[in-house]
One Martini backbone bead per residue (centre of mass of N, CA, C, O) as a GRO file, in nm:
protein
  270
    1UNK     BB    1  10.713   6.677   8.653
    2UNK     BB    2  10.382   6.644   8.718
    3UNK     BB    3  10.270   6.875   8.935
    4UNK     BB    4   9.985   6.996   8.680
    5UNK     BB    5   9.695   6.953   8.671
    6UNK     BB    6   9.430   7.003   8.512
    7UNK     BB    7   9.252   7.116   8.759
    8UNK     BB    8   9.520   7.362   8.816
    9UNK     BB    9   9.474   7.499   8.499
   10UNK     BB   10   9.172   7.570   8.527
   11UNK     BB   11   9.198   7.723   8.754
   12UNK     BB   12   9.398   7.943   8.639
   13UNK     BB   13   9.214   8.070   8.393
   14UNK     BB   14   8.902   8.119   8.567
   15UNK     BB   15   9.059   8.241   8.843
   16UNK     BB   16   9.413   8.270   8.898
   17UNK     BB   17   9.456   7.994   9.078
   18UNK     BB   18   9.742   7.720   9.210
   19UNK     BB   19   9.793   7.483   9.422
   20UNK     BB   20  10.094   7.333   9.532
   21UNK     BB   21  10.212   7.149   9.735
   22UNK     BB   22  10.518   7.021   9.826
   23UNK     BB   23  10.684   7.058   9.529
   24UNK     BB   24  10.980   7.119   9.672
   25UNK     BB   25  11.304   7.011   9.700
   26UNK     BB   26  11.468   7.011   9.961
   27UNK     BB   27  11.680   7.129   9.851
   28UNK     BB   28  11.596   7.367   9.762
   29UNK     BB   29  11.507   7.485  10.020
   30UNK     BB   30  11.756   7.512  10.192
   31UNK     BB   31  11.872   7.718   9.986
   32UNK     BB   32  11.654   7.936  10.019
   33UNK     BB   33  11.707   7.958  10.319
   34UNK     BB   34  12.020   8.036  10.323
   35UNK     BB   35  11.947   8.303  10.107
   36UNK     BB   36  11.791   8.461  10.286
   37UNK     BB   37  11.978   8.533  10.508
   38UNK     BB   38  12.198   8.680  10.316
   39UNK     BB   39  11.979   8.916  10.200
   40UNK     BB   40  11.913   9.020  10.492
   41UNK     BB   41  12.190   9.133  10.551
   42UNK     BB   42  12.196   9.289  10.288
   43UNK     BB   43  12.030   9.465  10.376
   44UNK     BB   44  12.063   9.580  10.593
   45UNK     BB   45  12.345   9.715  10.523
   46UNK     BB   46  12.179   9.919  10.309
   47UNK     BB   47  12.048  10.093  10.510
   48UNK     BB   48  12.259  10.156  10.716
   49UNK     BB   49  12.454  10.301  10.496
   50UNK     BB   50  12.173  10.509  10.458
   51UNK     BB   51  12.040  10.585  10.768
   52UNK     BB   52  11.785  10.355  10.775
   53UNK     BB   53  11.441  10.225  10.845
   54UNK     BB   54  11.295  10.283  10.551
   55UNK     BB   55  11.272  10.115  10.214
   56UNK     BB   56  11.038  10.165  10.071
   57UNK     BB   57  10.902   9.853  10.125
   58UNK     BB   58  11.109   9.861  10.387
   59UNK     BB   59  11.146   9.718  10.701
   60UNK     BB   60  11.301   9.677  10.984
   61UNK     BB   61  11.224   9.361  11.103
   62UNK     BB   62  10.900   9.389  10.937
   63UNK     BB   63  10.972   9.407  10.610
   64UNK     BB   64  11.067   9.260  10.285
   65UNK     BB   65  11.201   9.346  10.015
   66UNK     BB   66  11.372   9.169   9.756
   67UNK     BB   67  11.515   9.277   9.446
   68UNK     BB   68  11.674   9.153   9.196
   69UNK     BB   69  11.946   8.947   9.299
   70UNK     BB   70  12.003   8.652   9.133
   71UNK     BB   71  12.309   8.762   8.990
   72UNK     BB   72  12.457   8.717   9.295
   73UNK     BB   73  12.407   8.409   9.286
   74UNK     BB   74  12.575   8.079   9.247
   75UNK     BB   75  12.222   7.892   9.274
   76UNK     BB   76  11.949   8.071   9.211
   77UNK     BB   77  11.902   7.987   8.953
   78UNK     BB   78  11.829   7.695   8.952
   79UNK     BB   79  11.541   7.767   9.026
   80UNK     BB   80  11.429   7.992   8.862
   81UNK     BB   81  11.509   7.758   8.589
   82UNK     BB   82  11.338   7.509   8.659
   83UNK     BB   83  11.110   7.234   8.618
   84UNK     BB   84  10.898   7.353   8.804
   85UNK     BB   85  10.923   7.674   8.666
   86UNK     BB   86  10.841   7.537   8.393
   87UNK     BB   87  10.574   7.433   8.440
   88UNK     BB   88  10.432   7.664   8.584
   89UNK     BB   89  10.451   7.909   8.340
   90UNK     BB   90  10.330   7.697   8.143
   91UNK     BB   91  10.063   7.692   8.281
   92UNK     BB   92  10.001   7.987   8.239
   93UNK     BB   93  10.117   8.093   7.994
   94UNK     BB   94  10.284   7.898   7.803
   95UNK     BB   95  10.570   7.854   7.567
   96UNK     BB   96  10.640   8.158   7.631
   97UNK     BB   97  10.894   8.306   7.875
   98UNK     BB   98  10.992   8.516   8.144
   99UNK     BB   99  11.181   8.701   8.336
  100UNK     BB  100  11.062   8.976   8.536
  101UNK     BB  101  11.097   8.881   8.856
  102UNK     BB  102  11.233   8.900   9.190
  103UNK     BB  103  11.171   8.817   9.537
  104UNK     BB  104  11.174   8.889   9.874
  105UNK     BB  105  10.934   8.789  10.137
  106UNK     BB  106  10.965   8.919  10.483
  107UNK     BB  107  10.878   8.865  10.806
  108UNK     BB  108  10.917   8.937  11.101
  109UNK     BB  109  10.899   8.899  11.417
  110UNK     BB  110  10.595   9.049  11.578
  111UNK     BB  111  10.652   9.255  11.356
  112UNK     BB  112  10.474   9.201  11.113
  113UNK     BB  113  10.360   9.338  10.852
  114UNK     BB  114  10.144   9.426  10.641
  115UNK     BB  115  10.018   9.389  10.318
  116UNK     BB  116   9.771   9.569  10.093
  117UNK     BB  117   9.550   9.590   9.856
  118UNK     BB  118   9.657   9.427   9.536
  119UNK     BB  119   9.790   9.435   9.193
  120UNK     BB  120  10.096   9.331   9.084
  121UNK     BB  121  10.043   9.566   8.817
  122UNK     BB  122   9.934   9.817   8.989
  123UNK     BB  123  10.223   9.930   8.995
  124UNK     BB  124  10.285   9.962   8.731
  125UNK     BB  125  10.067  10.127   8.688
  126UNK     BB  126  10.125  10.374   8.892
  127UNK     BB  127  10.379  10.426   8.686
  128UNK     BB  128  10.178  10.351   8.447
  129UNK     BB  129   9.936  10.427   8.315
  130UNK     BB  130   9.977  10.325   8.005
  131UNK     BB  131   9.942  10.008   8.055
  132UNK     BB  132   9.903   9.690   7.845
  133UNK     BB  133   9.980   9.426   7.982
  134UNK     BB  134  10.012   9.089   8.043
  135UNK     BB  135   9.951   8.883   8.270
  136UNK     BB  136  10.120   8.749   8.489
  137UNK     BB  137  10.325   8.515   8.744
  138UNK     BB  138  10.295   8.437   9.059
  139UNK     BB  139  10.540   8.261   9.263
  140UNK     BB  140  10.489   8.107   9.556
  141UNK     BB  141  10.698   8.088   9.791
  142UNK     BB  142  10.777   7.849  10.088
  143UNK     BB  143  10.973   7.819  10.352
  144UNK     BB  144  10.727   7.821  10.634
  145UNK     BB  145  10.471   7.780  10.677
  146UNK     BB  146  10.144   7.888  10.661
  147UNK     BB  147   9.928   8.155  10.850
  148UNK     BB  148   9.710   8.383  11.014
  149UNK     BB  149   9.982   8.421  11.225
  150UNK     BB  150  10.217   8.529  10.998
  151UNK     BB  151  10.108   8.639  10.712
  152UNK     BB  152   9.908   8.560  10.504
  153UNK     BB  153   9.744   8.527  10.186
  154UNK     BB  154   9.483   8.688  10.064
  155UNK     BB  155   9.239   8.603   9.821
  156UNK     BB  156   9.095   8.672   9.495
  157UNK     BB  157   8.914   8.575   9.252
  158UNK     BB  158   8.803   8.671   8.996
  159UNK     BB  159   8.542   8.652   9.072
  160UNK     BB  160   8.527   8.795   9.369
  161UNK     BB  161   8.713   9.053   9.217
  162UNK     BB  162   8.668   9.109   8.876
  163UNK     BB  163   8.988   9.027   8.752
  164UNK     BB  164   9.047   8.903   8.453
  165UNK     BB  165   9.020   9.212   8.271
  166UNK     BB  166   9.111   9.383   8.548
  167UNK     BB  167   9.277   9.703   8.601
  168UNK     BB  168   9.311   9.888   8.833
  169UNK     BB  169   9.364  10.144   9.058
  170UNK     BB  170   9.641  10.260   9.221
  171UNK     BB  171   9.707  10.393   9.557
  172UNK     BB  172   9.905  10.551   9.805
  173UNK     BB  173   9.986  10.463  10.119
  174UNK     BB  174  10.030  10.586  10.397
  175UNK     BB  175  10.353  10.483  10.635
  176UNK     BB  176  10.435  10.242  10.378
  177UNK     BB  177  10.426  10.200  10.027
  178UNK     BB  178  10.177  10.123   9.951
  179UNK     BB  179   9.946  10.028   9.696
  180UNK     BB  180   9.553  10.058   9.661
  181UNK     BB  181   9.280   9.833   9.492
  182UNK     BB  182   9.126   9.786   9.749
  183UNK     BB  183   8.810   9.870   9.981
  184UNK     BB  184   8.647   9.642  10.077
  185UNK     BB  185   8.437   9.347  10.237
  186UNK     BB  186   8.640   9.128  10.163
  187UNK     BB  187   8.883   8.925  10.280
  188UNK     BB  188   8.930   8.649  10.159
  189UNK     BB  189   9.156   8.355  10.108
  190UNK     BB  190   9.346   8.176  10.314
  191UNK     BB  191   9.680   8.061  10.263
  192UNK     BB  192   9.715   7.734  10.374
  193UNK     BB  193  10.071   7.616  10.353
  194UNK     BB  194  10.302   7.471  10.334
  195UNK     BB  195  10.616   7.396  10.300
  196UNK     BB  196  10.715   7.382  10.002
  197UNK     BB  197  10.546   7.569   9.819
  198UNK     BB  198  10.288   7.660   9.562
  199UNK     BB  199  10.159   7.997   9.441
  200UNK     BB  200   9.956   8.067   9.167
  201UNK     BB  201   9.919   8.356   9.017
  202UNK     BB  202   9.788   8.647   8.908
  203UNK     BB  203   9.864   9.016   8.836
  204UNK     BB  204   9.507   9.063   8.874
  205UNK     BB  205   9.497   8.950   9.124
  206UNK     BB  206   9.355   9.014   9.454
  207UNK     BB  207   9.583   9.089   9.735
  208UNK     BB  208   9.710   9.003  10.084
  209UNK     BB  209   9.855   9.089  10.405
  210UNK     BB  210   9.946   8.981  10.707
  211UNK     BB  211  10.056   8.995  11.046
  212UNK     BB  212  10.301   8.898  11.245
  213UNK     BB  213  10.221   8.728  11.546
  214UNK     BB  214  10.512   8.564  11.587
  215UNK     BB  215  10.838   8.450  11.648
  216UNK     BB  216  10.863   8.385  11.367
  217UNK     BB  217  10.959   8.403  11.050
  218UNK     BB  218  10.798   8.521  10.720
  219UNK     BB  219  10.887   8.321  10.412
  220UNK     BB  220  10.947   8.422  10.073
  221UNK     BB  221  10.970   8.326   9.726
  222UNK     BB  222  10.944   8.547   9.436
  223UNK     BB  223  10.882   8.458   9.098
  224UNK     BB  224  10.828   8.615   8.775
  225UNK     BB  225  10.619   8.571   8.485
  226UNK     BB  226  10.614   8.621   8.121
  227UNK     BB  227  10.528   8.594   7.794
  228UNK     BB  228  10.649   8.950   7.747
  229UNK     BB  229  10.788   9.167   7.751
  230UNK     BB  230  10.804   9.459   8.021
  231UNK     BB  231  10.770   9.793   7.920
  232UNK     BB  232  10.845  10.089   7.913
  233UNK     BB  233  10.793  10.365   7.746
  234UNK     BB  234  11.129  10.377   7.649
  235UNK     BB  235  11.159  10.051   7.575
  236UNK     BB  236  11.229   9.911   7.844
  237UNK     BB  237  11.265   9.743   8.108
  238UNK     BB  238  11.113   9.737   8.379
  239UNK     BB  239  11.301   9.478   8.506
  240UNK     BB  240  11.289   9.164   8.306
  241UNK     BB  241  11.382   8.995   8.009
  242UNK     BB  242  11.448   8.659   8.045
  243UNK     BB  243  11.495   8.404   7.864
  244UNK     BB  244  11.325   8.053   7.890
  245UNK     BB  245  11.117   8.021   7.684
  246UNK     BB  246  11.063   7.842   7.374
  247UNK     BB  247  10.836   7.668   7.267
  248UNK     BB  248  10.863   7.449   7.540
  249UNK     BB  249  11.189   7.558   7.551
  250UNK     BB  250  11.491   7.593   7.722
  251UNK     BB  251  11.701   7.852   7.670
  252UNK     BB  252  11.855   7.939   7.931
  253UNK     BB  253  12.188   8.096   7.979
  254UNK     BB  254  12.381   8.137   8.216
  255UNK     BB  255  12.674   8.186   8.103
  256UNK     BB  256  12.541   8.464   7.936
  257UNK     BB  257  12.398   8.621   8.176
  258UNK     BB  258  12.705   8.629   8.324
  259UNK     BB  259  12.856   8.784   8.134
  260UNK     BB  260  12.642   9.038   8.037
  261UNK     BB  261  12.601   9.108   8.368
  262UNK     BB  262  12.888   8.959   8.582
  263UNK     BB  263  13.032   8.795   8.514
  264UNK     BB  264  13.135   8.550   8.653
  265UNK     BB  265  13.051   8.273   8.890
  266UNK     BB  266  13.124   8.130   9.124
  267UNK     BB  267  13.106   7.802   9.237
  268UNK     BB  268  13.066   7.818   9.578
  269UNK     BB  269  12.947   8.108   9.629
  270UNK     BB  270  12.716   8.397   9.710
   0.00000   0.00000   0.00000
């Protein structure tokens, strides 16, 4: 597609991240808020099932994480797997790409909470002290204008974090289920992007978000790829290794992801 420059590469080598404004094209923008709808409705359901209010890292109204979830729908693959997505991840990553991880992150109007300073690996790394995996990379979509009045992430780059090379030891923090990697007293640089923007970071690079404190949601759709399976002590996958590039060639096979994991997909519904 053409919309990672020379200069926009090499900044994601020497600090971890590039801002790519407007580059989602309109009809994918209007479907994945579409489907962002339909998720947050899919999450409340099973909060309310479970007879709960908060569910892992999700408060019920306040902050949502929706976690792999695209073959449920019949759509978002599309977008996941997209010409704009392959550009993206190998710039980031080289010519071999794998779909890691996926999910909806969604602040509700006037409560929408924070959430705390980490690297997305430091997770993993809490997880499994002893992970070695190469930094993948989180491609930020935004669904609506972003600032630091709705919940916008802050950033530190490699320099200003240290964090090129380095996997920090994160905790778990009360009250929230956030673990966090870093209480310095940098503030980060506050990513401030209209909607149908792309922000490509490293899970190395150290960011946090501020809380909602408008009235309407701030939705954000976060598709992450790495360069080679991401695996589990057991040799399991930690969340997916689905091949999507390999030489910076397309791989990725639809109808057999459908098949082996969840049997044909409608072809007109959610």
């Amino acid at each position: 597609m053409g919309v990672v420059s020379d200069e926009q590469r090499e900044q994601y080598q020497s600090e971890g991240y590039m801002i790519l404004p407007q580059v989602i094209p309109a009809d994918m923008l209007d479907m994945l808020r579409e489907e962002c709808s339909y998720y947050l409705g899919y999450m409340d359901s099973i909060m309310d099932a479970k007879g709960v209010a908060v569910d892992n890292l999700c408060h019920r109204g306040k902050r949502y994480f929706i976690n792999n979830r695209y073959r449920l729908s019949a759509r978002l693959w599309r977008f996941v797997f997209s010409p704009l997505m392959a550009e993206v991840a190998q710039a980031a990553l080289g010519p071999d790409v794998y779909l890691f991880h996926e999910q909806w992150v969604v602040k509700g109007a006037e409560q929408g909470m924070k959430f705390g300073w980490h690297q997305d690996s430091g997770y993993v790394k809490h997880h499994d002290p002893a992970t070695r995996h190469k930094p993948y990379v989180t491609v930020w979509c935004t669904l609506d204008d972003v600032n630091e009045e709705n919940g916008t992430v802050y950033l530190l780059s490699h320099t200003r974090g240290g964090t090129r090379d380095c996997l920090l030891d994160h905790s778990k923090e009360a009250g929230t289920n956030d673990v966090i990697g870093y209480d310095g007293d940098d503030p980060g640089e506050a990513l401030i992007v209209p909607a149908g923007s792309v922000v490509a970071f490293t899970s190395y690079n150290l960011h946090r978000s501020g809380a909602n404190t408008t009235n309407r949601m701030r939705r954000i759709y976060l598709p992450q790829y790495s360069c080679e399976p991401i695996t589990r002590p057991d040799g399991k996958p930690w969340a997916m290794a689905v091949p999507f590039l390999k030489d910076g060639q397309v791989v990725y096979d639809h109808a057999r992801d459908a098949a082996e994991n969840y049997g044909p997909f409608p072809e007109t519904a959610t």
